[in-house]
C-alpha positions in Angstrom: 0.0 0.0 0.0 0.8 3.5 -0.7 2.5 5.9 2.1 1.3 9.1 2.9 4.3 11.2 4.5 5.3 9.5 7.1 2.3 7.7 7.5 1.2 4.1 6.1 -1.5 3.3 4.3 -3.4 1.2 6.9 -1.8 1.3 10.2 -0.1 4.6 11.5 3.6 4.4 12.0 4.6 6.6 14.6 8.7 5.7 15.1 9.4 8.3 17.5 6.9 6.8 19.6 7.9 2.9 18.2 11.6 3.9 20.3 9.7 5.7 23.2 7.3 2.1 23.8 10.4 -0.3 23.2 12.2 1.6 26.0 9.4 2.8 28.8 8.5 -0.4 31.1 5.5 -2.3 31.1 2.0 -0.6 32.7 -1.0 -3.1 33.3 -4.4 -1.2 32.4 -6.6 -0.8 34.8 -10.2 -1.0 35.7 -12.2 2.4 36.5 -14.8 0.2 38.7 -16.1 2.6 41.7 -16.4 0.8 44.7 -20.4 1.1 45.7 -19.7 3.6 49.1 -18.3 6.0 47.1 -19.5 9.7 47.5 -22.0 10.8 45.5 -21.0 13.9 43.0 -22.4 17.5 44.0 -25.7 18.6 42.9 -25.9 19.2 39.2 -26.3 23.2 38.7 -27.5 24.7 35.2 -24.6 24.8 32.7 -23.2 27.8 31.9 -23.3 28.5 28.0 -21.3 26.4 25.9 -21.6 23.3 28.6 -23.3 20.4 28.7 -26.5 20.8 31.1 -24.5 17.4 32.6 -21.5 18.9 33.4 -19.8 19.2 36.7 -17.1 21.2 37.5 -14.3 18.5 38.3 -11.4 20.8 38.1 -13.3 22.8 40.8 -13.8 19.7 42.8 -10.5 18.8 42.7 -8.9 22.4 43.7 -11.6 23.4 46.6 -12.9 20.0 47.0 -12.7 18.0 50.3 -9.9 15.5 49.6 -11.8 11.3 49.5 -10.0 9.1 51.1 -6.4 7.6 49.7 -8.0 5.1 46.7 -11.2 6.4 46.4 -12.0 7.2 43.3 -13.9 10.5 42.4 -17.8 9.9 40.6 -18.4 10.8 37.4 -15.3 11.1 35.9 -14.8 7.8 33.2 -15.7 9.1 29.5 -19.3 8.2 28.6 -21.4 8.4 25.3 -24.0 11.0 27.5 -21.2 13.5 28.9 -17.9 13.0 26.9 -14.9 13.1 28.7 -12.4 15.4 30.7 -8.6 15.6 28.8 -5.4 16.4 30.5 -3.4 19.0 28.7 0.5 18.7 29.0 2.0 21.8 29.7 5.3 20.7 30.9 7.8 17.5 30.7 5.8 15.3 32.8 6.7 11.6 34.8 3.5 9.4 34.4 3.6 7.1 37.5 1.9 3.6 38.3 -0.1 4.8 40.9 -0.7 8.3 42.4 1.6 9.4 44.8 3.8 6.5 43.6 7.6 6.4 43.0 7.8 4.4 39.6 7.8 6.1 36.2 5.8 4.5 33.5 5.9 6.9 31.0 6.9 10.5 30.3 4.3 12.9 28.8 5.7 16.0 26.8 4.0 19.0 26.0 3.7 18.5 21.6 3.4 14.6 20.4 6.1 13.2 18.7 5.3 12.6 14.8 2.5 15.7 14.6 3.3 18.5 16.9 0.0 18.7 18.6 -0.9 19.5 22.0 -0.5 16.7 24.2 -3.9 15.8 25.3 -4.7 12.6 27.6 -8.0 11.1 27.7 -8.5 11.5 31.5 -10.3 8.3 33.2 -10.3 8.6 36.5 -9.3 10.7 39.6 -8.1 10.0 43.1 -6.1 11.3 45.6 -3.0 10.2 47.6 -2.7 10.2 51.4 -1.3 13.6 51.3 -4.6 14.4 50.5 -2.8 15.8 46.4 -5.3 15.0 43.5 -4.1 12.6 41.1 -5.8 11.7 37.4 -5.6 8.2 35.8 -5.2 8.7 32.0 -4.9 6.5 28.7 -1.5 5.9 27.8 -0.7 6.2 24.0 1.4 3.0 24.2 1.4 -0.5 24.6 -0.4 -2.9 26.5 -3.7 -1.3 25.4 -5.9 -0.1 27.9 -2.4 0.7 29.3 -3.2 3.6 31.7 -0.8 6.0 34.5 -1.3 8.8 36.8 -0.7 12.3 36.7 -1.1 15.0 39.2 -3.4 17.0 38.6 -1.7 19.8 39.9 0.4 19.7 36.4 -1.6 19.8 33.6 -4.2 21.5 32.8 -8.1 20.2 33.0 -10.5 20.6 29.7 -13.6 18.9 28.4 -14.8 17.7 25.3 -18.6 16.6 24.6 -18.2 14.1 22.1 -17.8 10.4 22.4 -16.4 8.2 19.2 -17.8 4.5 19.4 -17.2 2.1 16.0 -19.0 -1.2 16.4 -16.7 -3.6 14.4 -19.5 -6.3 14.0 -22.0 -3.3 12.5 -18.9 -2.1 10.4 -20.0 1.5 12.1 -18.5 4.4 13.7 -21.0 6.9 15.7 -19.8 10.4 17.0 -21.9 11.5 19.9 -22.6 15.1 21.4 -23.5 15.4 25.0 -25.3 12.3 24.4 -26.6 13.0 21.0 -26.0 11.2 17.5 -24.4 14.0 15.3 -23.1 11.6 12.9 -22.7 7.9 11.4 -21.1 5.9 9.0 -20.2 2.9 7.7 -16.6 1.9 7.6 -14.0 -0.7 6.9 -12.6 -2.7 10.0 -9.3 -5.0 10.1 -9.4 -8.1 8.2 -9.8 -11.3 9.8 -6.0 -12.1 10.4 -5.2 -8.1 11.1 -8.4 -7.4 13.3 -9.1 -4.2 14.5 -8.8 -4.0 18.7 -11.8 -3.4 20.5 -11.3 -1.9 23.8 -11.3 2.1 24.9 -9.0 4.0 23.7 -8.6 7.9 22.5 -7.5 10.4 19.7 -4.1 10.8 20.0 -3.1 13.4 17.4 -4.5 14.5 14.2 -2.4 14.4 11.2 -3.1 15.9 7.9 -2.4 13.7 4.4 -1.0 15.4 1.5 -3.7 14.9 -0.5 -7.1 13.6 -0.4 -6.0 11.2 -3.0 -3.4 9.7 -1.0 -4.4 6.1 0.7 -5.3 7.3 3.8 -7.7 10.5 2.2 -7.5 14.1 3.6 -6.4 13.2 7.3 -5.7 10.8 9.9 -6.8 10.5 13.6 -4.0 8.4 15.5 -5.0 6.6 17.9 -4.2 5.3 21.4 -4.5 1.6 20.1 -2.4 -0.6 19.0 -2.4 -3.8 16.9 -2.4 -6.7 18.8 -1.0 -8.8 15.3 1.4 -6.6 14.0 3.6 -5.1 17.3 6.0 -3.6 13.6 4.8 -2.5 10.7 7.0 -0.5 8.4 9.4 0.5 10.8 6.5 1.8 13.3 4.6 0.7 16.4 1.6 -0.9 14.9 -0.7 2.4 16.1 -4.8 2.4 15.2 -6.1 5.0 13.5 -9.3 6.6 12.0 -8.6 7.7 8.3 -10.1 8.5 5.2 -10.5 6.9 1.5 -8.3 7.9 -1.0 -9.0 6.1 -4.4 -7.0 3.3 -4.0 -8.6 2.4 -0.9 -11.9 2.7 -2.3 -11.1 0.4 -5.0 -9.2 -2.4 -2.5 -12.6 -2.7 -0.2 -16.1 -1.0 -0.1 -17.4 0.7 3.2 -18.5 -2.4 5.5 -15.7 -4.8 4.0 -13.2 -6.5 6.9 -9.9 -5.4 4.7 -7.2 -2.9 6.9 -4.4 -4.2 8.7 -6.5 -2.1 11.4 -7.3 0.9 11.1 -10.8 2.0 10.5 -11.6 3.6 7.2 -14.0 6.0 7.0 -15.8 8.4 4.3 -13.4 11.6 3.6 -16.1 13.4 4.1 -16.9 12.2 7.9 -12.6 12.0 8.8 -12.7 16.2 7.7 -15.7 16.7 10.3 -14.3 15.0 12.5 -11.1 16.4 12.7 -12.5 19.4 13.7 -14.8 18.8 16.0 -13.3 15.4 17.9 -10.0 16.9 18.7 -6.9 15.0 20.2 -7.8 13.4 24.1 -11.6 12.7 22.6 -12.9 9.0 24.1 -13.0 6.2 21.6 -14.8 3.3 22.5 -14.2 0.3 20.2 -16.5 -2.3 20.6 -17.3 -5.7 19.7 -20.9 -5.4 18.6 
């Protein structure tokens, strides 16, 4: 298959961040499951304009908030289809730890992404606190295992929020981009083939790269993900990463819309990839499922 740049045809090769997963150790990914006594979030208040009538301040929580207890997560924080999700931007050179409060480095966050430039943005998916009472987030990792997850303090980065949830059902052949709970748009797409099978599992955008032409493989632009193959740990000198692209002609003509034919990736209409890359922007949950 063709390359675009420095970007393949159906699985993004990333090899800045192919040298940065070699080297960082292992993280196991974690479960966001709250344990039933947790405390339940404040009163929902109207939303001020531009929010989601959901929304809860959790940056205010976190600064003026009463510190939980060491392991207790903070409610209504995971990324869901009806709210979105909070991101964590990187501001400065950051150590990722296992656990909050903890010792061992997992993974350093930098400020821009390695093979686009972008704003570092990490899907956040949980918060705690430590037992010196500091506020800690849990955020997706852009690396390998996936689901591979590390904490943060909260202290460093700074909070945002995005209203839209990506989910592509790989047995539908389907992607669905929600706002605040609402279907703004669908399509059908092309999933991995049977021996290079898409990963289900959640993940996020990761950075957004522009093609050099809509005619190349991968159409006008590409949304890296946080996934990776779990066939093909090399591909082309790069890390295997996910990502949701367009349909430049040769594409087209290799598999229709609803075909099992990428080494991965999700292909998607040129059309729906140029919405989306400016609405969805880099941290925004993505939610592949099985169904």
């Amino acid at each position: 298959m063709a390359f675009a740049g420095a970007v393949a045809s159906a699985i993004v090769l990333v090899p800045a961040a192919a040298a940065q997963a070699a080297s960082a150790p292992s993280v196991t990914a974690r479960q966001d499951a709250p344990p039933a006594a947790s405390p339940a979030p404040p009163a929902a208040t109207p939303a001020a304009p531009g929010k989601p009538a959901f929304a809860w301040d959790l940056g205010e929580r976190l600064r003026d908030g009463a510190p939980l207890g060491p392991g207790v997560p903070v409610p209504n924080v995971l990324p869901r289809r009806e709210r979105g999700g909070y991101t964590a931007k990187i501001v400065q050179r950051t150590a990722v730890r296992e656990a909050p409060g903890g010792k061992r480095r997992v993974w350093t966050a930098t400020p821009t992404t390695p093979h686009t430039g972008n704003a570092t943005r990490l899907s956040v998916r949980t918060a705690r606190y430590d037992t010196e009472g500091r506020a800690w987030l849990s955020v997706s990792l852009p690396r390998r295992p996936n689901g591979a997850v590390g904490w943060i303090p909260f202290d460093d980065v700074v909070l945002e929020h995005t209203t839209y949830f990506v989910t592509v059902r790989l047995k539908q052949r389907r992607i669905e981009i929600h706002r605040a709970g609402r279907l703004v748009r669908s399509s059908r797409v092309v999933i991995g083939a049977g021996a290079t099978p898409t990963p289900s599992g959640e993940f996020a955008v990761y950075e957004i790269a522009r093609q050099g032409s809509p005619k190349d493989f991968l159409g006008p632009w590409a949304l890296h993900l946080t996934a990776f193959s779990n066939v093909l740990t090399n591909y082309g000198g790069g890390p295997g990463r996910v990502a949701i692209h367009g349909r430049g002609p040769d594409s087209i003509r290799d598999a229709p819309l609803g075909a099992a034919a990428s080494h991965g990736c999700i292909r998607i209409p040129n059309d729906v990839v140029t919405w989306m890359h400016g609405r969805t922007p880099v941290g925004t949950p993505v939610r592949i499922s099985a169904d």
